[in-house]
C-alpha positions as a Python dict, from the first residue, in 0.01 Angstrom:
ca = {
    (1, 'X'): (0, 0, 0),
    (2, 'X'): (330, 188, -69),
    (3, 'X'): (391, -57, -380),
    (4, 'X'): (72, -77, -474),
    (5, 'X'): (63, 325, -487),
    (6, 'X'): (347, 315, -683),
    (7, 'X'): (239, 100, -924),
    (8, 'X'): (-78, 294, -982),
    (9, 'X'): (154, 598, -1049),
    (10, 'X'): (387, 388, -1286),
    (11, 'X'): (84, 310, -1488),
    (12, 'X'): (-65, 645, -1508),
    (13, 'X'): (244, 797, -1648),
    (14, 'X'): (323, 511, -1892),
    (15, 'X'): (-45, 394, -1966),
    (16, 'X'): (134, 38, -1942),
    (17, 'X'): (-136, -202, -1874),
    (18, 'X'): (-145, -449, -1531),
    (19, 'X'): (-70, -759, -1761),
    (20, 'X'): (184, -732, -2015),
    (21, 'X'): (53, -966, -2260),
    (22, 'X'): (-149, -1287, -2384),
    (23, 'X'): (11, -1605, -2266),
    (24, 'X'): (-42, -1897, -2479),
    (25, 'X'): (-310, -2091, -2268),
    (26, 'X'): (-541, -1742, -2338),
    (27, 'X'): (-405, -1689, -2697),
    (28, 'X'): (-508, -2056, -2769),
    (29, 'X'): (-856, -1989, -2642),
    (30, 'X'): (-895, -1675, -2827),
    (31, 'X'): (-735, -1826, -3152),
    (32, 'X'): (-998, -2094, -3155),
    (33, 'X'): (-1303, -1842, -3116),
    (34, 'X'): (-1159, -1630, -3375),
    (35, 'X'): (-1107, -1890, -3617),
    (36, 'X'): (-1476, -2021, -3559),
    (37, 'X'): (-1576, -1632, -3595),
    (38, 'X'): (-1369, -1642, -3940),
    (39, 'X'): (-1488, -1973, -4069),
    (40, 'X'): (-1865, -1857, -3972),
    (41, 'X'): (-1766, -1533, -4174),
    (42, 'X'): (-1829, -1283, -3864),
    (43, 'X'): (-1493, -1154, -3816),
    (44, 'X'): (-1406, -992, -4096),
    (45, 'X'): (-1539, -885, -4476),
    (46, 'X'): (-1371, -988, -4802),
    (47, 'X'): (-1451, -852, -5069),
    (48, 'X'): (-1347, -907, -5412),
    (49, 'X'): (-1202, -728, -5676),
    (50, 'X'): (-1276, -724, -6039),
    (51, 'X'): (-955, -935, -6156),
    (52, 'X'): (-1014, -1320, -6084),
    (53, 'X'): (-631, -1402, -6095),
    (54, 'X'): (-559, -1100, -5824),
    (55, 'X'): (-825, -1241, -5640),
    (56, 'X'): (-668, -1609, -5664),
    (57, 'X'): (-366, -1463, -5585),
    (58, 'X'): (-456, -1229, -5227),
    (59, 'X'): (-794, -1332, -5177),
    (60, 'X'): (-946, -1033, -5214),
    (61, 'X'): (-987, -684, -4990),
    (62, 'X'): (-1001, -780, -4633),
    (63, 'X'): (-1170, -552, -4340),
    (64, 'X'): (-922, -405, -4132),
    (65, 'X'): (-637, -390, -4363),
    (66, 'X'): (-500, -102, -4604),
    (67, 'X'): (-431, -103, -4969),
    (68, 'X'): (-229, 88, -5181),
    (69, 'X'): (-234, 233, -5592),
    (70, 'X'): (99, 326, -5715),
    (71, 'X'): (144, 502, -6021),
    (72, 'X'): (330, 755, -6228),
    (73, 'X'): (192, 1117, -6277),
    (74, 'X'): (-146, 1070, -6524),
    (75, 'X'): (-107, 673, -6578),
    (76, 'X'): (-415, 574, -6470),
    (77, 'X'): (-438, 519, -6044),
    (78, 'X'): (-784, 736, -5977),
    (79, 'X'): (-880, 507, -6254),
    (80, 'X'): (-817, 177, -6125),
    (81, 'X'): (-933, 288, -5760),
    (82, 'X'): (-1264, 386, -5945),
    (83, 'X'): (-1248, -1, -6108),
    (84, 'X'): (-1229, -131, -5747),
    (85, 'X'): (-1504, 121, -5632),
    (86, 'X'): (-1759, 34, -5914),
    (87, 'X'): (-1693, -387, -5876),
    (88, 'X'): (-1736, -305, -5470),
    (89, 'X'): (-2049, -81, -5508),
    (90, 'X'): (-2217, -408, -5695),
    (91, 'X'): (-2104, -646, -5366),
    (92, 'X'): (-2299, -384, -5185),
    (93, 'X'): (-2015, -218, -5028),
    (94, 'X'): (-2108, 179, -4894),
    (95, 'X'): (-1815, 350, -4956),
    (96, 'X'): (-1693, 696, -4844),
    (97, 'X'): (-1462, 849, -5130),
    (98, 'X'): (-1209, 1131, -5101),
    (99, 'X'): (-1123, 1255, -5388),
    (100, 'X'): (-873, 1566, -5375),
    (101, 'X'): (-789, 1580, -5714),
    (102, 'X'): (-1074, 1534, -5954),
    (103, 'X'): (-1428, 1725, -5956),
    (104, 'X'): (-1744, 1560, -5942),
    (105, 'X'): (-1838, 1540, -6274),
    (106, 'X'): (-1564, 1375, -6455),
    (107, 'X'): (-1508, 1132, -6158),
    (108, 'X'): (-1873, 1015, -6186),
    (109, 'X'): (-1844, 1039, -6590),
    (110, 'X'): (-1544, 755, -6553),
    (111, 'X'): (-1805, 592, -6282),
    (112, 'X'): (-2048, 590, -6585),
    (113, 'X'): (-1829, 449, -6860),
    (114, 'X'): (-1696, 135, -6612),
    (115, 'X'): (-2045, 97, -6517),
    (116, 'X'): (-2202, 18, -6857),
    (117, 'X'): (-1877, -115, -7028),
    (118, 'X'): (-1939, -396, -6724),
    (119, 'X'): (-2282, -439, -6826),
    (120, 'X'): (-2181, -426, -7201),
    (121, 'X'): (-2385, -174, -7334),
    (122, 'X'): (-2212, -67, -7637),
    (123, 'X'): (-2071, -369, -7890),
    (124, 'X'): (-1754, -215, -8025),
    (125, 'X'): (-1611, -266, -8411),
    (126, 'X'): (-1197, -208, -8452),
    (127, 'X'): (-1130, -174, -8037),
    (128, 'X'): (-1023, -546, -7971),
    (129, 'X'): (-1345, -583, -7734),
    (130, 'X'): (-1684, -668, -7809),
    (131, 'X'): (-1871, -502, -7491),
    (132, 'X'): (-1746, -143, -7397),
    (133, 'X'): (-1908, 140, -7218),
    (134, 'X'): (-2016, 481, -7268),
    (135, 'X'): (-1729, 713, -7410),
    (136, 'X'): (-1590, 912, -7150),
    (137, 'X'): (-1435, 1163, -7360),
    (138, 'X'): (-1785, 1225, -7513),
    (139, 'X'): (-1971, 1265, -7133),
    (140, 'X'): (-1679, 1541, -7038),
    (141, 'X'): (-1777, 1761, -7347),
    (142, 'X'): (-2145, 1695, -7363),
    (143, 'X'): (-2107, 1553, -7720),
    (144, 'X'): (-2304, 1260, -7739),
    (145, 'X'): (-2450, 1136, -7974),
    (146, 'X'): (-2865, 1153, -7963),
    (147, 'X'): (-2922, 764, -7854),
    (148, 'X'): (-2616, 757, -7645),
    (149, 'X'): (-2777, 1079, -7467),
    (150, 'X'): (-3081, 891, -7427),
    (151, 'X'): (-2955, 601, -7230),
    (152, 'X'): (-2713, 806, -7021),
    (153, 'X'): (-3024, 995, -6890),
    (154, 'X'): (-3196, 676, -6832),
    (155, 'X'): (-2881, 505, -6651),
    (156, 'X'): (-2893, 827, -6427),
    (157, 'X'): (-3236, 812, -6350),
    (158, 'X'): (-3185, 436, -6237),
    (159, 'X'): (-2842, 485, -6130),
    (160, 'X'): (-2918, 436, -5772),
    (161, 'X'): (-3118, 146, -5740),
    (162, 'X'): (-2856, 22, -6052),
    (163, 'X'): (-2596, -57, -5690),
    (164, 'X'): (-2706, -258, -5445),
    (165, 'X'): (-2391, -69, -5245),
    (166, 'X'): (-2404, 301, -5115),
    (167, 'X'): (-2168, 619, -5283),
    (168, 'X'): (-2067, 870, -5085),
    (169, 'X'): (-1843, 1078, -5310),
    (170, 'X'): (-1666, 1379, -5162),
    (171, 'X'): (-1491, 1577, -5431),
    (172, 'X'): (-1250, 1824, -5560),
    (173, 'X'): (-1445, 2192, -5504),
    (174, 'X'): (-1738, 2018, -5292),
    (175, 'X'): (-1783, 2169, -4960),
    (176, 'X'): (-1816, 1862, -4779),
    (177, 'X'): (-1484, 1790, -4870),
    (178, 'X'): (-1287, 1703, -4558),
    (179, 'X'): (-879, 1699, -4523),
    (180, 'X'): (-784, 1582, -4164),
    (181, 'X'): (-782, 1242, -4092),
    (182, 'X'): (-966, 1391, -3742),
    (183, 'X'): (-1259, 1470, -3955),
    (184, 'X'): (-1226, 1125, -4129),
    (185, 'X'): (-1257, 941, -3775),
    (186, 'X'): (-1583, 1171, -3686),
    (187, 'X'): (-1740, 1068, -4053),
    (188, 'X'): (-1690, 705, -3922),
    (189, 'X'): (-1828, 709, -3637),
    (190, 'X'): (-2109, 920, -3755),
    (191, 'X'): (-2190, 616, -4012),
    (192, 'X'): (-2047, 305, -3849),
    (193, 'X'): (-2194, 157, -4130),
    (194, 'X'): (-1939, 219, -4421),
    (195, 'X'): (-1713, -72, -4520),
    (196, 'X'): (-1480, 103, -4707),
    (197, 'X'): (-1284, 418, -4714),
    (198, 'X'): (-1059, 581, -5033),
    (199, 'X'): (-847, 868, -5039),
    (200, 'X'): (-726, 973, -5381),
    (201, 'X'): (-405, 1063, -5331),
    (202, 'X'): (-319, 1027, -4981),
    (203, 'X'): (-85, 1324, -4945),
    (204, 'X'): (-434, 1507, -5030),
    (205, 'X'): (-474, 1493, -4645),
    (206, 'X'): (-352, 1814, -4474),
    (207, 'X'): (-175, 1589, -4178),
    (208, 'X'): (56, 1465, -4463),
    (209, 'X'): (220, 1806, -4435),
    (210, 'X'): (129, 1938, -4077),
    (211, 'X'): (325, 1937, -3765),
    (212, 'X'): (521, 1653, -3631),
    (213, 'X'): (588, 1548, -3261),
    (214, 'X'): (985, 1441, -3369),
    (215, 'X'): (1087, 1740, -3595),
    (216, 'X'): (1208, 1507, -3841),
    (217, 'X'): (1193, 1514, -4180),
    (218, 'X'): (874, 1359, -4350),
    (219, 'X'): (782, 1341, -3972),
    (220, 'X'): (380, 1455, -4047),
    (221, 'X'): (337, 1223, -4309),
    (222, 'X'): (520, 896, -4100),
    (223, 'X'): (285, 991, -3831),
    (224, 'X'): (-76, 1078, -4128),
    (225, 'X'): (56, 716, -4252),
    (226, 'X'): (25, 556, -3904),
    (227, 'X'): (-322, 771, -3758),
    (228, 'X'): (-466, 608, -4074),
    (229, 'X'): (-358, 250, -4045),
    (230, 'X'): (-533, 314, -3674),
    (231, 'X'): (-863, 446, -3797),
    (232, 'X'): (-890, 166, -4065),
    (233, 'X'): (-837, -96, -3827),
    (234, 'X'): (-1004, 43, -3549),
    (235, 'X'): (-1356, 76, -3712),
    (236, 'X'): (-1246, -234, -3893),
    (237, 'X'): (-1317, -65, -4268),
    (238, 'X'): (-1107, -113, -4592),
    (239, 'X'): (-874, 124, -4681),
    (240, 'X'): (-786, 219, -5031),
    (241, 'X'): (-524, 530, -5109),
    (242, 'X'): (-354, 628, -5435),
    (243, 'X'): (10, 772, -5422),
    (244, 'X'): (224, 914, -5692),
    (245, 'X'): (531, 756, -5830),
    (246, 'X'): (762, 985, -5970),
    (247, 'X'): (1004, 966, -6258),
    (248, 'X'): (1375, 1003, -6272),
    (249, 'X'): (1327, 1214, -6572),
    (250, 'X'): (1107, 1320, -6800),
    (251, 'X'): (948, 1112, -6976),
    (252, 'X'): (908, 1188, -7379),
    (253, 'X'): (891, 872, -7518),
    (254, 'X'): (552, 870, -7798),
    (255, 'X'): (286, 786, -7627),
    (256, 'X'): (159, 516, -7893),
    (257, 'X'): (508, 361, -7887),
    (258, 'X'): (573, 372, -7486),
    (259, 'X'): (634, 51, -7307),
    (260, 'X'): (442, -56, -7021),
    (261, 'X'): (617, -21, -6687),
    (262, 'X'): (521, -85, -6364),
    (263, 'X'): (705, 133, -6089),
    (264, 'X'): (866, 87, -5772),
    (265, 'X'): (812, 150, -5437),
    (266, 'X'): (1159, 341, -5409),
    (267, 'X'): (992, 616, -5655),
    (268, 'X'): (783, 665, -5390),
    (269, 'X'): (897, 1048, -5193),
    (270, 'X'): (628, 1122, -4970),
    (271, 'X'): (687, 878, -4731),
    (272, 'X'): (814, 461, -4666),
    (273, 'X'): (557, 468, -4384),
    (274, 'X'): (272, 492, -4625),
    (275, 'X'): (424, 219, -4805),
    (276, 'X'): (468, 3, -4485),
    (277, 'X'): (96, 3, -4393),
    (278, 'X'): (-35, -128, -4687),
    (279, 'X'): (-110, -502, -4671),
    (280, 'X'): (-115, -503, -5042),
    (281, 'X'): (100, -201, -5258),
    (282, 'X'): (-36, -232, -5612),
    (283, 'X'): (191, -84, -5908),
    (284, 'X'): (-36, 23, -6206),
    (285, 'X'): (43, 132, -6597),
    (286, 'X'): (-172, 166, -6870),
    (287, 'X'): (-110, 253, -7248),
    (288, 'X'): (-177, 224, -7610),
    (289, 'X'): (-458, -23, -7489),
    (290, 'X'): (-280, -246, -7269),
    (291, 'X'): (-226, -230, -6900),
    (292, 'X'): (-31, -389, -6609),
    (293, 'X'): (-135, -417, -6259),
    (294, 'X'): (110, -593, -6015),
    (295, 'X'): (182, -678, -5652),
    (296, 'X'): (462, -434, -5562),
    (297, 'X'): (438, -530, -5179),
    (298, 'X'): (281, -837, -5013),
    (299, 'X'): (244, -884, -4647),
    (300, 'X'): (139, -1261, -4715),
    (301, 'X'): (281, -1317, -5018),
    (302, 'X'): (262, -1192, -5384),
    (303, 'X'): (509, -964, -5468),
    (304, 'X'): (627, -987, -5825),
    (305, 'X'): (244, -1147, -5944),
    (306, 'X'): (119, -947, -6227),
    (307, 'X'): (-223, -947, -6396),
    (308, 'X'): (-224, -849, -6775),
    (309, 'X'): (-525, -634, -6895),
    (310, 'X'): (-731, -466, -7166),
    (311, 'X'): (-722, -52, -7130),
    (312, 'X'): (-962, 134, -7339),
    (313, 'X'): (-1014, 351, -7075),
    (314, 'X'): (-1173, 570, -7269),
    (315, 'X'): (-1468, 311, -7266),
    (316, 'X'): (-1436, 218, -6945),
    (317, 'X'): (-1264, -123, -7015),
    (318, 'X'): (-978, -253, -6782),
    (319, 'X'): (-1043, -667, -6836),
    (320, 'X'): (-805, -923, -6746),
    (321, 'X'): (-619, -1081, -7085),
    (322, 'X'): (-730, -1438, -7099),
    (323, 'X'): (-407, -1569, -7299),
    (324, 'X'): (-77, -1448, -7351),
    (325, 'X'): (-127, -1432, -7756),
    (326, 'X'): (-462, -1226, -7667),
    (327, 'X'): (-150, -1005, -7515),
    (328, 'X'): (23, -971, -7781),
    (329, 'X'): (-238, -872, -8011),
    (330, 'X'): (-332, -560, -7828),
    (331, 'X'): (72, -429, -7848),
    (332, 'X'): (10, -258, -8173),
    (333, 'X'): (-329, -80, -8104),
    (334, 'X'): (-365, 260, -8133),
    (335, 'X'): (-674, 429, -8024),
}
């Protein structure tokens, strides 16, 4: 009784369980009934992303596991989460969006232009492209022209049944707006149902800068990074976050003339833990009509791939290049 009291004690203080582990007789077992779960597609969700060679290369966006944008200041990384959001809404994927820095109105007006440049509304003369989408420059200031008015209405009207997936968009100014990943955990529970979670950027979460247990520098946001990676795996969701890579110096290079360059994890300041979670880190640049998306950190495997693409932005094209001389031809354009 004595050591059986004071193993009861032991445990409540340390919360260390009876057995200590799996042994490899009961890891075998469960191995086998996972696999069959996997195989049978019950165990997990992939979904895909709108880049067939990034797909060949990771798989896709697995359930459960945490990817990251990385990108300098303006270069594009709301954008290419809203490219993942818009090929995931058409999977049927309901999605729960935080977005800290942008309004609703231009985030849905980018929504808009990738929408209808994928369903090739507009045929384009002098862009490179044939099919592009509505211009986003012209939804922002309420400029369009009378036919392109037209359809925009109509692609509203329709815009809900247009997804077979489910949008819910909190935004920059909305009062529904949460910034604690405490709130995030009650929002998943409340729908059980969402598959996939973004936060754009992820130091738009007040734990990022809140108090830390070990009074250490960049403490909150080692300990934001790790909550997170719990809640994602926990209710088994995907998680998507965008984080800022900053610059040695300024950059004044002419925009029409600047070279494509992806960064690197070390630009990264907020903190390496938010870099360690991810199973995927993707690096992102986009200029002068061309973009680069690469594979900055791969848990199985990847790093170094890159994916070559078309960015008119502006018209809600970011396309995989099919050849290298394709490539090439898009160096010189100038919107």
């Amino acid at each position: 009784m004595t050591r059986q009291l004071e193993r009861i004690k032991l445990e409540t203080r340390t919360s260390v369980p009876e057995q200590l582990g799996s042994g490899l007789d009961d890891l075998s077992a469960k191995y086998r009934e996972e696999y069959m779960k996997r195989k049978a597609g019950k165990s997990f969700t992939l979904w895909k992303t709108p880049f067939q060679r990034l797909n060949d290369e990771i798989g896709g966006l697995f359930s459960g596991d945490i990817y990251g944008i990385m990108a300098e200041s303006g270069r594009g990384k709301t954008y290419l989460s809203e490219v993942l959001i818009e090929c995931l809404l058409r999977q049927g994927a309901r999605i729960l969006v935080k977005s800290y820095e942008v309004k609703w109105y231009p985030w849905l007006s980018r929504l808009l232009s990738i929408m209808t440049a994928d369903d090739g509304v507009l045929q384009a003369e002098g862009l490179g492209v044939k099919d592009v989408g509505l211009p986003n420059k012209q939804l922002l200031a309420g400029t369009a022209e009378d036919d392109i008015e037209a359809y925009l209405f109509d692609t509203l009207a329709k815009i809900n049944e247009h997804y077979p997936g489910e949008l819910i968009l909190q935004a920059k100014g909305d009062k529904s707006l949460t910034r604690t990943l405490d709130a995030l955990e009650r929002e998943l529970l409340m729908r059980p149902d969402i598959d996939v979670v973004v936060v754009d950027p992820f130091y738009g979460l007040e734990d990022v800068y809140g108090k830390n247990a070990n009074k250490t520098a960049g403490g909150a946001a080692e300990q934001a990074a790790r909550n997170f990676e719990r809640i994602i795996g926990e209710h088994d969701v995907v998680g998507i976050y965008t984080i800022q890579a900053h610059s040695e110096k300024q950059d004044t290079e002419d925009e029409a003339q600047r070279e494509i360059r992806l960064p690197k994890r070390d630009k990264v300041k907020t903190t390496k833990a938010v870099l360690e979670i991810a199973t995927n880190l993707f690096s992102f640049d986009a200029s002068n009509g061309i973009g680069r998306l690469g594979i900055e950190k791969g848990r199985n495997g990847g790093e170094g791939f890159t994916v070559e693409l078309t960015a008119l932005l502006d018209y809600g094209v970011l396309r995989e290049v099919d050849t290298a001389a394709q490539a090439a031809m898009f160096t010189g354009f100038n919107p």
